[in-house]
N, C-alpha and C positions, 0 to 999 in steps of 0.2 A: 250129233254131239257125242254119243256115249260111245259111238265106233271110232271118233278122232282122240279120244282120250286112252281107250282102250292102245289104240296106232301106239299114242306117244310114249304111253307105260311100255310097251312091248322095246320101240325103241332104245329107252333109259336103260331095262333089260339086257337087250342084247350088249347095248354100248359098256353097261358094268362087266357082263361076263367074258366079253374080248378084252376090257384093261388091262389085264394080267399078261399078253402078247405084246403091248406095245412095247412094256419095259422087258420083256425076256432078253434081250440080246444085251441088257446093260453090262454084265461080267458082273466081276467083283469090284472091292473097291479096298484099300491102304487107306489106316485112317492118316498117315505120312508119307512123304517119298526121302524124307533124309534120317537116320535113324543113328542112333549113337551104336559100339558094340556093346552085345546082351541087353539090350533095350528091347522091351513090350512091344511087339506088332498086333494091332488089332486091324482083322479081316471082316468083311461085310457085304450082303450080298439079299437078294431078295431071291424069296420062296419060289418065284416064278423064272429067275434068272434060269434055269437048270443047273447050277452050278453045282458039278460034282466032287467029294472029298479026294483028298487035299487038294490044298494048296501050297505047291512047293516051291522053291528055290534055294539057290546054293547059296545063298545070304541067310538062309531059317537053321537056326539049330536043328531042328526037325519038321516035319511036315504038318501045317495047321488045319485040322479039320475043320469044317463047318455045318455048326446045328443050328436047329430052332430055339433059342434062348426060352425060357420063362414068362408068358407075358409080354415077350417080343415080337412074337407073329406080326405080318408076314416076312421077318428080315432074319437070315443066316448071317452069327457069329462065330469066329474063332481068336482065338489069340495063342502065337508063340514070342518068341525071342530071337534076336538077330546072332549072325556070329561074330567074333572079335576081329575078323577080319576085315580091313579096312576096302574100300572099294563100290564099285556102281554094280548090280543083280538086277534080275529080270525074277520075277513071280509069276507063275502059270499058273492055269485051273480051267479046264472042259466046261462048256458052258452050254448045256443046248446042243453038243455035239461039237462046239467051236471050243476052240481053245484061244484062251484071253489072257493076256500079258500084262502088270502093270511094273513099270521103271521103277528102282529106289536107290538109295544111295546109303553107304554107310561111311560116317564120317567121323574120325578121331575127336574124342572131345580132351578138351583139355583142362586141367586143373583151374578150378577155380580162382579168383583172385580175391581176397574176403579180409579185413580189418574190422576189427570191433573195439570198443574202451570205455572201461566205468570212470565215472565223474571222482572219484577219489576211490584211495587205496584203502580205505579203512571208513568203517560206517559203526554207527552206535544201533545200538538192538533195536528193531522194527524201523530206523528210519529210511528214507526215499533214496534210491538208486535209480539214478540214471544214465542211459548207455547209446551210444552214437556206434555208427558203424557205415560202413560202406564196401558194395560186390563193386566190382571191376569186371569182370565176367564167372562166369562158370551160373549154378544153381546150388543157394542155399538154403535151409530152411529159416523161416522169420521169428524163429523163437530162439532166445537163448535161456539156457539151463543152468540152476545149480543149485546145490544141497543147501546155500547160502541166502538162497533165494527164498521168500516165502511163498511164491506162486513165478511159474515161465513167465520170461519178462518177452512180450511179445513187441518187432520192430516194423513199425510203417516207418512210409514216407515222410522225410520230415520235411515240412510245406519252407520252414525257413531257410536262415544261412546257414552252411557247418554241413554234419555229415549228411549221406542219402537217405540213410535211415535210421531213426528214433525209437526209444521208446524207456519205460518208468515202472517202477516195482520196487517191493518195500526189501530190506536185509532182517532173516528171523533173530529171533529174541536171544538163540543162544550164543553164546561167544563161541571165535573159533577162526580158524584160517579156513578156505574157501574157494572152490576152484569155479569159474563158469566157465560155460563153453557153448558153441556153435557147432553142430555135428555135419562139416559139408560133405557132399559123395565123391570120392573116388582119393581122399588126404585125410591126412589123420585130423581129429578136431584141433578147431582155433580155441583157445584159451585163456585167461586171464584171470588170475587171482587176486583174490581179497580179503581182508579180517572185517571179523563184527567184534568189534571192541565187548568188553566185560565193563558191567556197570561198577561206581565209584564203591570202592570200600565202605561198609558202613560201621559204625561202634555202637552198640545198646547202652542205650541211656541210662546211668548208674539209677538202681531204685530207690526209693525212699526220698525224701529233702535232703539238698545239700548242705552239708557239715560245716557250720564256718571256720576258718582256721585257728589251729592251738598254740597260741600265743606262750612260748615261756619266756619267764622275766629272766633275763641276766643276773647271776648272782643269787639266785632266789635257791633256801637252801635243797628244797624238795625236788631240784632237776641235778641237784651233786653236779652243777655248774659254777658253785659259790663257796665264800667259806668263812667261819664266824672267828670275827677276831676275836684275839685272846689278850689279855694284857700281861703284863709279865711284870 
């Protein structure tokens, strides 16, 4: 019994310390094959692959090294940047002594298509704003901005009828005209303006008890409104 146990650790043994060949010939890996231009590439590869630095192609701004990240053992990372040229690249990198190829593709992206709109043009200090929008294509961020805003008015999904995307946030307390905007990439921001109204005028309340009104008599000689007959 103690020599079939002894076998079978032995075995586990050997079978953990050959793991590391089975995946040696993986290569590398793209964490994409379609890439916009100057878009983030990140490369990836295990310890055991032998994959040697760089990895290059005439798609990379420059050539992406690969290290042992932080806490990431046993996986080799890199990351660069594509170039602005439109077109299909081939990425190489020695591997083991093999040199391994992955396909990508870089592909124009095109401007966004993005509409947004608040619920009225004018809002009273602190009250509720809210705002309907809708992408058409491109990537934008889900928050819109503005100095008008007491906090980023953030946009989900609106589950009902009306725009794709919703969302609600207060106008601050001080008066004032008011720009918001959505910052999409690669166009200048979408925009929309608003006022936070100024509250109503107010008068201080005269002090003291009100004065009843000063009645003068007509004719009465002490307002020099009158005049005393005379006989002749």
């Amino acid at each position: 019994m103690r020599r079939r146990t002894i076998a079978l650790l032995a075995a586990v043994a050997t079978a953990f310390v050959f793991t590391p060949t089975a995946v040696a010939q993986d290569g590398f890996t793209l964490d994409r094959d379609i890439y916009g231009p100057h878009e983030v590439v990140h490369v990836s590869a295990t310890v055991w692959s032998g994959c040697e630095s760089p990895v290059t192609s005439d798609g990379f701004e420059a050539p992406i090294d690969l290290r042992v990240m932080s806490g990431q053992f046993p996986t080799l990372y890199g990351s660069g940047k594509t170039t602005a040229s439109v077109g299909k690249y081939t990425a190489q990198a020695t591997c083991n002594g093999k040199v391994f190829t992955r396909a990508f593709e870089i592909h124009r992206i095109h401007p966004p298509i993005f509409t947004f709109s608040l619920d009225q043009q004018e809002y009273d200090p602190g009250e509720e704003i809210q705002v309907q929008a809708v992408l058409v294509r491109g990537r934008c961020p889900s928050t819109v901005t503005s100095p008008g805003f007491a906090a980023p008015i953030v946009l989900v999904r609106n589950p009902g009828p009306g725009a794709e995307l919703a969302g609600t946030g207060r106008a601050v307390t001080t008066p004032g005209t008011y720009t918001a905007e959505v910052a999409c990439p690669g166009v200048p921001p979408f925009t929309q303006t608003f006022k936070v109204k100024g509250g109503p005028p107010t008068t201080p309340p005269p002090s003291g008890s009100p004065r009843p009104p000063i009645v003068k008599p007509k004719g009465a000689p002490d307002t020099g409104g009158g005049s005393t007959a005379q006989e002749k």
